[in-house]
N, C-alpha and C positions, 0 to 999 in steps of 0.2 A: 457588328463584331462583339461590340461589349455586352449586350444580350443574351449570344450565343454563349460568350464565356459566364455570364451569369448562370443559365440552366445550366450548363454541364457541371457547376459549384454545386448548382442545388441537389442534383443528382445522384453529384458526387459523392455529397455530403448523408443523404439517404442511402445510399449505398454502405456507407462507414459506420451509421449509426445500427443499420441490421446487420454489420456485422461485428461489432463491439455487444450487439445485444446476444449473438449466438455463439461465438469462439471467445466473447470475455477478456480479449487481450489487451495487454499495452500497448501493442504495434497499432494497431487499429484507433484505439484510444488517443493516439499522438496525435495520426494522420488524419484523426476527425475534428482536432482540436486546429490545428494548422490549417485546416480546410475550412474553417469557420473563422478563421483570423481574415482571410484572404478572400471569402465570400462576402464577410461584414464590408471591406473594403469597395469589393466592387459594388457592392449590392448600394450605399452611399453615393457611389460615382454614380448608377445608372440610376435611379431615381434623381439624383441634381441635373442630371441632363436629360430625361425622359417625362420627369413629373412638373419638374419646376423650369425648366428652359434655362437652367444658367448656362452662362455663356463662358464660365471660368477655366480655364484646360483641366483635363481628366484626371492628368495627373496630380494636380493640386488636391483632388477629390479624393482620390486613392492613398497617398501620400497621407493627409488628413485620418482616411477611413483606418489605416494602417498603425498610428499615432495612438486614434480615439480608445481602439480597443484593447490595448493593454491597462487602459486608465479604468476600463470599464470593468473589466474584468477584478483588477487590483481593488478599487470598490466593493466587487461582489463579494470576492473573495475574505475580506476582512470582516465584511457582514458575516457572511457564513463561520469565520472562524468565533468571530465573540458571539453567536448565537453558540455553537458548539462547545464555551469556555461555560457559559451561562445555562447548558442546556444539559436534560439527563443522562445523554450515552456518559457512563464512566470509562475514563479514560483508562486506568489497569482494572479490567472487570476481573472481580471472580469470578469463578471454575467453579464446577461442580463436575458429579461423577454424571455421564450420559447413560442414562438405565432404557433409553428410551427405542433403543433399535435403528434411530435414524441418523446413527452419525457416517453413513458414506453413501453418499446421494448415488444413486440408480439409474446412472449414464452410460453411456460408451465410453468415454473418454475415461472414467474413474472406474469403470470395470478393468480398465486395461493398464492403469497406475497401479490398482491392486496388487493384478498379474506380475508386475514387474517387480513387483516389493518380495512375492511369494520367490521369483528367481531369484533374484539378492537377498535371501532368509533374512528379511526384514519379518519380528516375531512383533505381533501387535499385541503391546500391553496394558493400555487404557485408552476410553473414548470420555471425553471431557468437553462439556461446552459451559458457556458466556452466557446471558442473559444483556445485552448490550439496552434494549428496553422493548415491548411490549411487539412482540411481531416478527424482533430481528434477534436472530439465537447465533453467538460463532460455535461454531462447531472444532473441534480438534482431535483426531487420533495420533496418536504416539506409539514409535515403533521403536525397537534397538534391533542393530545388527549382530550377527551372530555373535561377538563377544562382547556384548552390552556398550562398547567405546564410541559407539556414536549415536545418537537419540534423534531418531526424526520426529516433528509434529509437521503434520499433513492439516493444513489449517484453514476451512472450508467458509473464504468471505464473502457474506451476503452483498452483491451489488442491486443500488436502486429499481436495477431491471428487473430483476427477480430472477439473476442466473447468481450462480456462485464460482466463485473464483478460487481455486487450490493455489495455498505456496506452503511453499516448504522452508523449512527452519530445520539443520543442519548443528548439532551440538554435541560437545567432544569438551572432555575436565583432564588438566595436566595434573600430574601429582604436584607442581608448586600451587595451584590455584589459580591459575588463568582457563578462564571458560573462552573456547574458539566457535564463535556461532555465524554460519555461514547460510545465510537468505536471499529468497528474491521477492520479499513485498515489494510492494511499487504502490500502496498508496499509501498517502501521508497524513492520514484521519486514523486507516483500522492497520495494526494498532497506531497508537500516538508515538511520534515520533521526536525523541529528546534526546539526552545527555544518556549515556550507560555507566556503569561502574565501571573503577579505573581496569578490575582487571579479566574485562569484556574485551575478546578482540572478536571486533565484529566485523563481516564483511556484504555487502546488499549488492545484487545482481537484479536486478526487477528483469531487464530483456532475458534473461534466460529460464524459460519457460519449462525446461527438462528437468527433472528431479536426479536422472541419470549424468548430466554434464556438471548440473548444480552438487553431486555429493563427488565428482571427478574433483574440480576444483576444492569442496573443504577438504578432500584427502591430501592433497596437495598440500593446503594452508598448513594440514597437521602435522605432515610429514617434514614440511620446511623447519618447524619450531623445533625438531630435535628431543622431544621431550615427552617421558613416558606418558602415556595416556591410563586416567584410573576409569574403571568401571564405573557405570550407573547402578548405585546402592538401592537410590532412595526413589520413593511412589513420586509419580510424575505429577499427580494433582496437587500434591505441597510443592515438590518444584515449584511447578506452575504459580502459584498462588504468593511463596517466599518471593522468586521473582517478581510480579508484580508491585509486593509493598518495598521491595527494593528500589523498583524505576521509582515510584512515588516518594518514596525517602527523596533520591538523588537528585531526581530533577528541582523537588522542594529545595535542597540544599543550596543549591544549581541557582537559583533565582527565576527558573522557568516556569514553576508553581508557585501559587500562594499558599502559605500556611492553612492547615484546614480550617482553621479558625477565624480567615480572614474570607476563603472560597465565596459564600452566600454572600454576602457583599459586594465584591469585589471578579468572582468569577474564579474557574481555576489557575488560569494564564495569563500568566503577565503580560508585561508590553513585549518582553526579548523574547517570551515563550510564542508567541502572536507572530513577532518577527520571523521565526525559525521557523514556522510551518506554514508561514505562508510563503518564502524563499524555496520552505522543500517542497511546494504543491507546485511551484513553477517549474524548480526544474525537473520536477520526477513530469508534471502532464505533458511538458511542453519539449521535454529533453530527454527523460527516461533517464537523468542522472541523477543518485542520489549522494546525498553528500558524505564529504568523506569524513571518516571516523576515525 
C-alpha cells in the first residue's frame, strides 16, 4: 500500500512540476510544493521499513517525515535569503528605456493579453526593462487607459525554468497624494518585498491570474475612496526609477535595509528584513497569501 502511495507522489509530483514549467502558475506551484511536503514524508516511512527493516509504526515515520521538513526547508531558505542579501541581483533595479523590440514575448497566451488591452484602449506608452544580472532582463511595458487615471505595467518575470511569468500592477494618484496600487505578484524575491510609503495603498492578489478581474477589483478600490483621481503627467521611466529609490529610502529607514555604507559588510538585509521574507515566501509558496498591508 505504502509503495503504491509512493509512485503515485512521485508521479504526481512530475506531473506538477511540467505543469508549473508550461502554464507558470501559482496553483500549480502550491500543489507541487504540498506534494513534496507529503512525498518527503512517505518516501522517509517507506525506506525505514523497506530499506532498513525497522520495526517502529509508520506513523511514527510519517509524523517525523512531516516534522523534518519544514525544518529543512526553513534551513534552505535562510541560506537562500542571505546568499540573496550578499548577492548581485539589486533589489530596486534600475530601468532603462527597451529600444530593443523584445519586450512582449511571442506566445499565445500574451498575444491574447494584447488583444484584450487593444478592447479596453489600454494605449501602450513605454517599454522599460531591469537588468537584474547577466542573463536575467525584467522586462515591463506600461499602458494608460483612455483617460490616463490608471497606469498598467505588464511586468514579464523571468522564472528559473525559462518561462516567464506576466503580473500586472494596477496604479491610480488621488489629487490628496495617496497612490492606490492594486497587484498580483506572488513571489517574494522579484520584486523584494518590504515596508511601502505611508501613502501607498497597496493591495496584492497573487491567485488571480486575470488582468481583467484584477483591474474590476482596483476600480472598485478607486471608486470606494471617493476621491478625485489626477491624470498621469509624468514619463513612466522616472516614475519607475523615483519609485524605486523611494522603496530603498523607506525600507532603509524602516530598519529592513542597511545603510549603504554598512551593505558590503554586512549584506543588504537585516535580521527583520530576513525575517519578513522569509514569513512572506511561506505564506505566498505554501498559502498564496500575502501579507497584509
Amino acid at each position: 500500500m505504502l509503495t503504491a502511495v509512493f509512485i503515485g507522489l512521485v508521479l504526481l509530483n512530475a506531473l506538477l512540476v511540467f505543469a508549473q514549467h508550461f502554464f507558470a502558475s501559482p496553483v500549480f506551484a502550491i500543489a507541487r510544493r504540498w506534494t513534496q511536503w507529503v512525498l518527503f514524508s512517505v518516501s522517509l516511512t517507506w525506506a525505514a521499513g523497506n530499506l532498513f527493516d525497522d520495526t517502529r509504526p509508520a506513523w511514527l515515520w510519517m509524523t517525523t517525515g512531516l516534522l523534518l521538513w519544514p525544518l529543512l526547508q526553513t534551513m534552505y531558505s535562510w541560506f537562500a535569503i542571505k546568499s540573496f542579501s550578499h548577492g548581485p541581483m539589486p533589489l530596486f533595479p534600475r530601468f532603462i528605456l527597451n529600444r530593443e523590440g523584445d519586450a512582449w514575448p511571442n506566445q499565445r497566451r500574451f498575444l491574447a493579453l494584447r488583444e484584450w488591452l487593444r478592447m479596453r484602449k489600454f494605449q501602450h506608452i513605454q517599454s522599460v526593462k531591469a537588468v537584474l544580472f547577466e542573463g536575467l532582463v525584467l522586462r515591463t511595458s506600461v499602458f494608460h487607459d483612455p483617460g490616463a487615471r490608471v497606469r498598467l505595467q505588464v511586468m514579464f518575470i523571468p522564472q528559473p525554468s525559462g518561462n516567464v511569468v506576466p503580473c500586472y500592477i494596477f496604479t491610480s494618484l488621488t489629487r490628496s497624494g495617496a497612490c492606490i496600487i492594486t497587484n498580483n505578484i506572488f513571489s517574494s524575491f522579484s520584486p523584494f518585498d518590504g515596508f511601502y510609503p505611508e501613502n501607498w495603498e497597496v493591495e496584492r492578489h497573487p491567485w488571480t491570474r486575470s488582468p481583467a478581474r484584477l483591474l474590476v477589483r482596483h476600480l472598485l478600490r478607486v471608486r470606494a475612496t471617493n476621491a478625485d483621481i489626477e491624470p498621469f503627467f509624468n514619463e513612466p521611466l522616472a516614475d519607475l526609477n523615483n519609485q524605486q529609490q523611494l522603496l530603498d529610502r523607506t525600507n532603509t529607514n524602516l530598519g529592513i535595509l542597511f545603510p549603504h555604507n554598512l551593505r558590503e559588510e554586512h549584506g543588504r538585509l537585516t535580521g527583520e528584513g530576513c525575517y519578513r521574507i522569509w514569513k512572506e515566501s511561506w505564506l505566498l509558496d505554501y498559502f498564496g497569501m500575502p501579507r497584509r498591508y
